[in-house]
C-alpha positions as CSV (number, residue, x, y, z in Angstrom):
1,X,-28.5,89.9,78.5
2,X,-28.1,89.2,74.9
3,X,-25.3,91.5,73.4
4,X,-26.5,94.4,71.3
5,X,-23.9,95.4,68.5
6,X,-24.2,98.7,66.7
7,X,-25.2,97.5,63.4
8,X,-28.1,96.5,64.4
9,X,-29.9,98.8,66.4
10,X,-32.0,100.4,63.4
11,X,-33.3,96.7,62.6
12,X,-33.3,96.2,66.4
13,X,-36.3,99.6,66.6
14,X,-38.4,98.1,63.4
15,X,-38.3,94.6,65.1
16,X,-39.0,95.0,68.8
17,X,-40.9,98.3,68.4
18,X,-44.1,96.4,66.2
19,X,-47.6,97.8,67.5
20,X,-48.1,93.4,67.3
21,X,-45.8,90.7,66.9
22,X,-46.2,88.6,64.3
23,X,-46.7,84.6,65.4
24,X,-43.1,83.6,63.4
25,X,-40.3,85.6,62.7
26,X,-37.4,84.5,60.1
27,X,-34.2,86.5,60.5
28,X,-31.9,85.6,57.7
29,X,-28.5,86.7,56.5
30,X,-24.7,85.6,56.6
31,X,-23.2,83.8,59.1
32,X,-21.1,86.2,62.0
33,X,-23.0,89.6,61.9
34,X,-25.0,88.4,64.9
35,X,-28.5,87.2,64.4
36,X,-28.8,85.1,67.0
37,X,-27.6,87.5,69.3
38,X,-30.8,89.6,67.7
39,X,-33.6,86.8,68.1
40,X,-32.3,86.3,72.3
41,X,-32.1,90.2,72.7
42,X,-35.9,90.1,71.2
43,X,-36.5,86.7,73.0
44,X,-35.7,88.3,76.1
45,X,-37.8,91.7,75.6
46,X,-40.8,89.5,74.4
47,X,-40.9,87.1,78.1
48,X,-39.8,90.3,80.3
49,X,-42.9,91.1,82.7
50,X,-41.6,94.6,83.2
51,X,-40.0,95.7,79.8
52,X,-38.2,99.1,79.6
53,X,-38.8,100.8,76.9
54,X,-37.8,97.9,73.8
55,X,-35.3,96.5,76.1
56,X,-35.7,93.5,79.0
57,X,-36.2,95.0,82.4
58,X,-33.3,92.0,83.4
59,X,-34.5,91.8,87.0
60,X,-37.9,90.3,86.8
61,X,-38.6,86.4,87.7
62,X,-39.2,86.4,84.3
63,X,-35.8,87.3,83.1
64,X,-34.0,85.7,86.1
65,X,-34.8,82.1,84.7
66,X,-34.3,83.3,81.5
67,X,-30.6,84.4,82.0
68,X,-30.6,81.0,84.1
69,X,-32.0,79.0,81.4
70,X,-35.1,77.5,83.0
71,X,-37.7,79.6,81.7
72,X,-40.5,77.4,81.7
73,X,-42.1,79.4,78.5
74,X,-38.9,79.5,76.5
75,X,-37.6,76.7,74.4
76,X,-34.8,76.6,72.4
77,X,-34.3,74.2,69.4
78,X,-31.1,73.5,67.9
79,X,-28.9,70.4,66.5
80,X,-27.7,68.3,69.3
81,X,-24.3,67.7,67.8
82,X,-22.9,70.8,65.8
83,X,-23.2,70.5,62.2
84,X,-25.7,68.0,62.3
85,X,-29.3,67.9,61.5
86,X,-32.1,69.0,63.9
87,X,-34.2,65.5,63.7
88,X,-37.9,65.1,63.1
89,X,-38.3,63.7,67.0
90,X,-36.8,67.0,68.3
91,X,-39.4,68.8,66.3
92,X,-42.2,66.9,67.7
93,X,-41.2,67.5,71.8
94,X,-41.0,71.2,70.0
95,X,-44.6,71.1,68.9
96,X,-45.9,69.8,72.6
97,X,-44.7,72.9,74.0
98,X,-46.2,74.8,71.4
99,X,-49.9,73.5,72.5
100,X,-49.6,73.5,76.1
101,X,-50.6,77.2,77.9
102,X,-48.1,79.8,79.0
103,X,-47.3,78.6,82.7
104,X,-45.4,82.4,83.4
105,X,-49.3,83.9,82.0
106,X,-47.7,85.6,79.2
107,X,-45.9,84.7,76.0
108,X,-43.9,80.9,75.2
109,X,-41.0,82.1,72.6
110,X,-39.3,79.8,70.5
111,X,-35.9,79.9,69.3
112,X,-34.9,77.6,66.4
113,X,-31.1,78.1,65.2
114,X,-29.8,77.4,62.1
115,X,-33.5,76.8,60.8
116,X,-32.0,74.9,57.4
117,X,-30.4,72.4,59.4
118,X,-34.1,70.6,59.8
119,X,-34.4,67.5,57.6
120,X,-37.5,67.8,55.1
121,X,-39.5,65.7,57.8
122,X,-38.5,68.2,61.0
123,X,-39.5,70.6,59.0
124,X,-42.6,69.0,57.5
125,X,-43.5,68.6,61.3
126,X,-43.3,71.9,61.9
127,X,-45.6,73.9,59.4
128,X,-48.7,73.3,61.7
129,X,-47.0,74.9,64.2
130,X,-45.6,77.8,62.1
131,X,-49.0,78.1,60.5
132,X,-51.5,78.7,64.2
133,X,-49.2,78.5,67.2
134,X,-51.4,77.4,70.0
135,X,-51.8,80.9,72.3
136,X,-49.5,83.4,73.0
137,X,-46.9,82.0,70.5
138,X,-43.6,83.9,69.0
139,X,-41.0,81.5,66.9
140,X,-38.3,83.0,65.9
141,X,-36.0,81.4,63.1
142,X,-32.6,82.3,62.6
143,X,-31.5,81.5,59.2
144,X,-27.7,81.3,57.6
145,X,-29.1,79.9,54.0
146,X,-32.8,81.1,53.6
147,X,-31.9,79.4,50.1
148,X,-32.5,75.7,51.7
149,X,-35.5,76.4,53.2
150,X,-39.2,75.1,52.0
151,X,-41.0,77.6,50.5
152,X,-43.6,76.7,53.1
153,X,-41.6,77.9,56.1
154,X,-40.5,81.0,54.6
155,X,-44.2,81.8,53.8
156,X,-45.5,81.5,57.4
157,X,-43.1,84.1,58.4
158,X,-42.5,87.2,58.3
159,X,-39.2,87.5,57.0
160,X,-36.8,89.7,58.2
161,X,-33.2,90.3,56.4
162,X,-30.0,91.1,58.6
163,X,-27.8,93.1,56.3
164,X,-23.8,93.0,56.8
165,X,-22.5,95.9,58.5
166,X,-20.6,98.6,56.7
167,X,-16.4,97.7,56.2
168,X,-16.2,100.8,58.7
169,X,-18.3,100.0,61.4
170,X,-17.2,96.7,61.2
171,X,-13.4,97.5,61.2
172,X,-13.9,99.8,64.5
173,X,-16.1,97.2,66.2
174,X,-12.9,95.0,65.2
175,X,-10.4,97.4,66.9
176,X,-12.2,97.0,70.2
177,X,-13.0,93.0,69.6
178,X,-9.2,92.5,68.7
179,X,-7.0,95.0,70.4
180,X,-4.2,93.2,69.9
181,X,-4.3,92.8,66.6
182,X,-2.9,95.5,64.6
183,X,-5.4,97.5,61.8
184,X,-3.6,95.1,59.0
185,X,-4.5,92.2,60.4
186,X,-8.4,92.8,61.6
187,X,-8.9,94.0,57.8
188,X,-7.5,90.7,56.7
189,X,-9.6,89.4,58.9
190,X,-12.6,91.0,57.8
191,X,-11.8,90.3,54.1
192,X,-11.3,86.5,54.8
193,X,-14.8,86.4,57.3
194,X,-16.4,87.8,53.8
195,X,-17.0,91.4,55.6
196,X,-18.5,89.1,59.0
197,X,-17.3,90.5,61.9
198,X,-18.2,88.3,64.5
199,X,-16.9,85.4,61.9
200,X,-13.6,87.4,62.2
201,X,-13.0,87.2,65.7
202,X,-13.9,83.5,65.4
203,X,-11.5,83.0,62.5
204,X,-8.8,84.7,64.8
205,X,-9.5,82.2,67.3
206,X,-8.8,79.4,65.1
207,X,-6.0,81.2,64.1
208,X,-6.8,81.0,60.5
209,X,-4.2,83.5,59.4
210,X,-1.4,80.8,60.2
211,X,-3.7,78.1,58.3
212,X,-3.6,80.3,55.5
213,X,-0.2,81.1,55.4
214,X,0.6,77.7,55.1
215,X,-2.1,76.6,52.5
216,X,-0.7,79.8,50.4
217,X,2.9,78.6,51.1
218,X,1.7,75.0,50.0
219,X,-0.2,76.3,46.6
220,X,3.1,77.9,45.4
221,X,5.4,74.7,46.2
222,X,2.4,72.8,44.2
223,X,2.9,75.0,41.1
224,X,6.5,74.8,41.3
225,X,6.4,70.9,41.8
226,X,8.5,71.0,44.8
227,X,5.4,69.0,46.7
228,X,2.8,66.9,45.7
229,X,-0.8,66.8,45.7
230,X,-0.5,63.9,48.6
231,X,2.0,65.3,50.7
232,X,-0.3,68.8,51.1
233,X,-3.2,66.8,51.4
234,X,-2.2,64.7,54.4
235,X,-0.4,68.0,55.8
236,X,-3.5,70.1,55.7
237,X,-5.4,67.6,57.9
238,X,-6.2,69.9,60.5
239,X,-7.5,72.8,58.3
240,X,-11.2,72.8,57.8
241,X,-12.8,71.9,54.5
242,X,-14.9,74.0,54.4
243,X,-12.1,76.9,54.7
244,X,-10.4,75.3,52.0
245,X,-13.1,75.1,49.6
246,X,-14.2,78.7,49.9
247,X,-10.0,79.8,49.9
248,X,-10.0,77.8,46.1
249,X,-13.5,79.0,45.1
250,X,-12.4,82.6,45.8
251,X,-9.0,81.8,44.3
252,X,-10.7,80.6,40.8
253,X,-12.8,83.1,40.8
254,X,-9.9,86.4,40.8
255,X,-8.5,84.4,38.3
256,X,-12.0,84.3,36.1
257,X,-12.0,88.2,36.9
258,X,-8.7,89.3,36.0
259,X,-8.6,87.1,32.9
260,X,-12.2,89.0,32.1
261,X,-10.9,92.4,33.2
262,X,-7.3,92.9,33.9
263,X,-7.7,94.5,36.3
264,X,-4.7,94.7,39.0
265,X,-6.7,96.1,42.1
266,X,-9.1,92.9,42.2
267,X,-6.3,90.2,42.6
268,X,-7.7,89.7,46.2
269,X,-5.4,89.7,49.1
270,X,-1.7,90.4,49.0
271,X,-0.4,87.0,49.7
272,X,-1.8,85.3,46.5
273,X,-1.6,88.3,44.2
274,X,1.0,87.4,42.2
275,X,0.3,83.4,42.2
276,X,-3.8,84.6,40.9
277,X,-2.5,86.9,37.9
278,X,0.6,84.2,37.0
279,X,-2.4,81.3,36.6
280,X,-4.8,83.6,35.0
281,X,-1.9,84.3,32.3
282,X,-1.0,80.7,31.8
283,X,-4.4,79.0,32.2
284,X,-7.0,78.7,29.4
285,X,-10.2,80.6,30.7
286,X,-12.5,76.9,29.7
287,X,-10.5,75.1,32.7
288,X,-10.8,77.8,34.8
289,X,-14.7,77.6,34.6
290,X,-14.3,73.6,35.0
291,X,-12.7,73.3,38.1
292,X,-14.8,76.0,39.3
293,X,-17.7,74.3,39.0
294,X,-16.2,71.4,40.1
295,X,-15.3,73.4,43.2
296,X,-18.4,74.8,43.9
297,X,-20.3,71.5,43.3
298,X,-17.5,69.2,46.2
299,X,-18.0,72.8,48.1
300,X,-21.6,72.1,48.2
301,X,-21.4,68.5,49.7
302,X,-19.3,69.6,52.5
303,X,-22.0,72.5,53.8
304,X,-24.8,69.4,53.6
305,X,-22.3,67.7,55.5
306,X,-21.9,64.2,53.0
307,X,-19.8,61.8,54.3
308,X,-16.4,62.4,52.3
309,X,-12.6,61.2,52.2
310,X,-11.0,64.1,52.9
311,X,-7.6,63.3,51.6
312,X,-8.8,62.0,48.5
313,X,-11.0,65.2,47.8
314,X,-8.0,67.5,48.7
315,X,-5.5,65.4,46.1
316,X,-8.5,65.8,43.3
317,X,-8.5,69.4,44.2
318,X,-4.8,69.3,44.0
319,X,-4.4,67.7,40.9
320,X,-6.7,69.6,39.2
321,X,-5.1,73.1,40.3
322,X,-2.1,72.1,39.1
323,X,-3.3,70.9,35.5
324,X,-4.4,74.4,35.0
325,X,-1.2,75.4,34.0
326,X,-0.2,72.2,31.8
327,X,-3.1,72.0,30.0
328,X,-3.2,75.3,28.3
């Protein structure tokens, strides 16, 4: 059974109780608040052959192969190396299923997760399908970046938005997820998973706190010349990118803010505080927005996954955060 989590059980009534289902369903919204938790839950209630209530009965043949992964009426689509693209040929073994009949005698279900990962041809391939499924068809698309989506997908669905939970409910889901961790640290947590609470717990896994303890502790030696753009380049090497990126992004942009505003309560977390309102005083507010840009734009190649040096990007990162207080 696919895990229900408290946030979502208002959106869980208006999507599982429709009158009719709609032939394709796109749930978007940020990564770690559990959407593709939502789309098996539904998945599962939509192939039951004895549903109670919203809910999958859980003991029917029907959800037997289901929980055992060989329901003959259920496919599931998804890269076939993470972080890569779902190909065109994947799409087109998809859109056999779609034509051929039910063999259960009730609905075929379709899960395709994360939806933008498609190249322009997969998802070129798959309009027809979107457009009149063959029968007794539901696709559900889950959806991180509805952004990088053809309009043409979006349009044959109906498009359903999975909003963030509240700080609370997500900070006492967090104290049951993580009781080991004390309050300080799951809020932390939260603030670094950008209020995601299933990216939390991930992030814990990784053990992302220690990463950013040492990227902080790295930052600060940078400023005060004691290392070198190469020598933290080479030791980050087994700290993602894409952490990295969005640590500098957020970084550049308290420093925008409190240039802007002054104000003292929106330095972000604790551990850079003092490092964010020392560069906002010394740097000119024009490089500031520079190497912003320039973040966001390197940030962009790593989520479309381009084929990049990493050490080289890191020291260019480097270099430039450290020319933000010597070229006033």
């Amino acid at each position: 059974m696919a895990e229900a989590y408290p946030w979502q059980e208002q959106l869980w009534q208006q999507l599982a109780g429709r009158a009719q289902h709609a032939h394709a369903y796109l749930l978007h919204g940020p990564i770690g608040i559990g959407k593709r938790a939502l789309a098996e839950r539904l998945m599962g209630s939509l192939l039951c052959q004895r549903p109670e209530g919203l809910e999958a009965c859980g003991q029917c043949k029907s959800c037997l192969l289901l929980a055992a992964g060989s329901h003959p009426d259920n496919y599931v689509l998804e890269p076939e190396e993470a972080d890569k693209a779902i190909k065109v040929d994947q799409v087109r073994d998809l859109v056999s299923f779609v034509v051929q009949t039910a063999q259960m005698g009730g609905r075929k279900v379709v899960l395709i997760e994360p939806v933008e990962s498609m190249n322009i041809n997969a998802a070129n391939a798959l309009l027809k399908s979107l457009e009149e499924p063959s029968g007794n068809t539901v696709l559900l698309l889950v959806s991180h970046q509805p952004s990088r989506l053809l309009p043409t997908v979006k349009s044959r669905c109906v498009q359903q938005a999975c909003p963030l939970p509240s700080e609370e409910m997500s900070l006492t889901w967090l104290a049951k997820a993580l009781p080991e961790s004390s309050e300080e640290e799951r809020s932390e947590l939260l603030t670094l998973a950008a209020g995601s609470p299933l990216a939390a717990v991930s992030l814990q896994t990784q053990g992302v706190r220690e990463q950013r303890a040492q990227v902080v502790d790295g930052v600060k030696k940078l400023l005060k010349q004691q290392q070198s753009p190469t020598q933290l380049a080479e030791g980050w090497k087994d700290i993602p990118l894409l952490l990295l990126f969005d640590w500098f992004c957020d970084w550049s942009h308290l420093i925008l803010r409190y240039q802007l505003t002054g104000d003292e309560q929106g330095l972000g977390l604790e551990d850079m505080r003092k490092v964010v309102q020392y560069l906002a005083q010394k740097s000119a507010q024009g490089k500031v927005l520079e190497i912003q840009d320039w973040i966001l734009a390197q940030r962009q190649k790593v989520m479309s996954k381009a084929n990049l040096n990493r050490v080289l990007l890191l020291e260019a990162l480097l270099v430039q955060w450290s020319g933000l207080i010597s070229q006033r």
